[in-house]
N, C-alpha and C positions, 0 to 999 in steps of 0.2 A: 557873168551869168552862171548861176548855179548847174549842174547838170538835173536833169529828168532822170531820177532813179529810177531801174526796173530791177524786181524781186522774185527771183524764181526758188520754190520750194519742193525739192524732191526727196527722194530715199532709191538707194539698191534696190534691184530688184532680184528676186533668186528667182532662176529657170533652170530645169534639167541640164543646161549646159554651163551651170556657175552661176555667181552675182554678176550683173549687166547696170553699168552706169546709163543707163541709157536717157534718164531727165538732165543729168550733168552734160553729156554730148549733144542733146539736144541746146541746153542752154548755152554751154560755144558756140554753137552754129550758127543762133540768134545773136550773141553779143556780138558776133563776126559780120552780119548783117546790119546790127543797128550800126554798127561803128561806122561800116561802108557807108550808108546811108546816112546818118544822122551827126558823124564826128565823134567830138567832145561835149555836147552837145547832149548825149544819153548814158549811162553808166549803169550798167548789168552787174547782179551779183547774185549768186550761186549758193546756196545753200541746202547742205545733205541735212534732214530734216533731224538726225541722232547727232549733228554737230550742238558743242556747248554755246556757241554762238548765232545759232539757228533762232531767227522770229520768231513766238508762237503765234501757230494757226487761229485764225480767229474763230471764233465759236460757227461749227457746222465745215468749216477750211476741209476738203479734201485735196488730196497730190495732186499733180501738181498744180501748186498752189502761185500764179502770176499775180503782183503788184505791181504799178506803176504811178507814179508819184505818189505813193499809199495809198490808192485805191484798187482793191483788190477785183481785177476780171477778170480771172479764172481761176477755176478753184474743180477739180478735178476732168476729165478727158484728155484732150488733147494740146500742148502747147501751138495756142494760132496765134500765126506771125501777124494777119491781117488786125488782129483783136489791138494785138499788141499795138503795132503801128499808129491803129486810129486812136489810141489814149496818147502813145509819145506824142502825135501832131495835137490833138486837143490839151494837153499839160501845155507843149511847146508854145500855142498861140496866146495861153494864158500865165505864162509865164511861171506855171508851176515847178516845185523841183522837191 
């Protein structure tokens, strides 16, 4: 079985106290979650939006920008784990990847 991609798309953020990876730490926490949960079975990938190998945004894509089996649920606010989850379980039952 293929794994369920999930695609998170961020950028640095500059605050008074320096640039803060904070969509990147966020997106370990979650690959660290799906793995617990899900195995091999889900595979996360991280991408800083000024990398060469960065997806583009699809038209209107705000940060950060969550795909799962290439359909994109979320596209700017907050990374939600619950969001995420219920497309990994809805790919997973359909055997998307």
């Amino acid at each position: 079985m293929t794994a369920v991609t999930v695609t998170i798309v961020g950028a640095p953020i500059a605050c008074a106290g320096g640039v803060k990876e904070t969509w990147r730490e966020l997106a370990d926490w979650a690959a660290v979650r799906l793995r617990t949960h899900y195995g091999d079975q889900v595979r996360l990938t991280y991408y800083d939006l000024f990398d060469p190998v960065c997806p583009p945004l699809p038209a209107g894509g705000q940060l950060p920008l969550v795909t799962v089996a290439g359909e994109t649920v979320i596209s700017g606010g907050k990374i939600n784990m619950p969001v995420i989850r219920r497309r990994v379980e809805e790919a997973l039952a359909q055997g998307d990847a």
